[in-house]
N, C-alpha and C positions, 0 to 999 in steps of 0.2 A: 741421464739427467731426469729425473722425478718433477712432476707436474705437479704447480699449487692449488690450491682451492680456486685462486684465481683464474688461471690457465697460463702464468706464467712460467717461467724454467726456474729452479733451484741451480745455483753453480754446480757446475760437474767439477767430477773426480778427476784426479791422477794418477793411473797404476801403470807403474813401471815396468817392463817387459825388457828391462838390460840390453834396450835395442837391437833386440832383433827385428828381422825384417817378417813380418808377417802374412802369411799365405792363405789361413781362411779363420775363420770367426764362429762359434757356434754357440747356443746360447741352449740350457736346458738344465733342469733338475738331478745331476750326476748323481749326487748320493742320497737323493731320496728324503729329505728333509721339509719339502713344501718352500723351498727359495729357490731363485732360479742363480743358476752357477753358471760361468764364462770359461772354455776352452779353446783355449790358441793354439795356431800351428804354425811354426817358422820355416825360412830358408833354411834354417840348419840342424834338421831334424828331431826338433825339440818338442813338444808338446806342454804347452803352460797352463792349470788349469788356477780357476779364482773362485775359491769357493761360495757363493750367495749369503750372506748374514740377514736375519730377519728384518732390519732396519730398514734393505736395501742397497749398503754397500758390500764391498767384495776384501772378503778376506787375504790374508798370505799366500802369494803365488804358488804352487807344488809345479816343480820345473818334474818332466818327465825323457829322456835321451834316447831318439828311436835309433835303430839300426840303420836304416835308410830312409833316403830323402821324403817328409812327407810332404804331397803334391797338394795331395785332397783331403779330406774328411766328412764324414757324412754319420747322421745319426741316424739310432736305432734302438728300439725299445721290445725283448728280445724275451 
C-alpha cells in the first residue's frame, strides 16, 4: 500500500499466488532494475517471484518448482 501526500493509504492490490500456502516473504531488487521485486516461498516447493514495476506495482508472477521442500529463505548479495 503506497502513502498519499496526505499520509493516507492508497487501496491495495491483489496478487494471486494460486493459493498456495506461504512460508516466507522477501522483498529486494532481484534483477537489478532500481524497483523493488517480491519473492515467495510455498508449502509446495515453489518459489513465486513478482517482479517490481516503476509505478510501484508488481508484475506477472514467474512460478519457479524446487526439488524439495522450501522451509526458509534468506537473502544475499554475492
Amino acid at each position: 500500500m503506497a502513502v498519499e501526500h496526505d499520509n493516507s493509504f492508497q487501496a491495495g492490490s491483489f496478487y494471486d499466488t494460486s493459493s498456495y500456502y506461504l512460508t516466507t516473504v522477501q522483498v529486494a531488487d532481484f534483477d537489478h532494475d532500481g524497483n523493488p521485486d517480491v519473492a515467495l516461498t510455498t508449502d509446495s516447493s515453489t518459489l513465486i517471484v513478482f517482479p517490481g514495476r516503476s509505478n510501484g506495482s508488481l508484475g506477472a508472477p514467474q512460478y519457479f518448482l524446487e526439488q524439495r521442500t522450501v522451509g526458509w529463505s534468506a537473502l544475499g548479495d554475492f
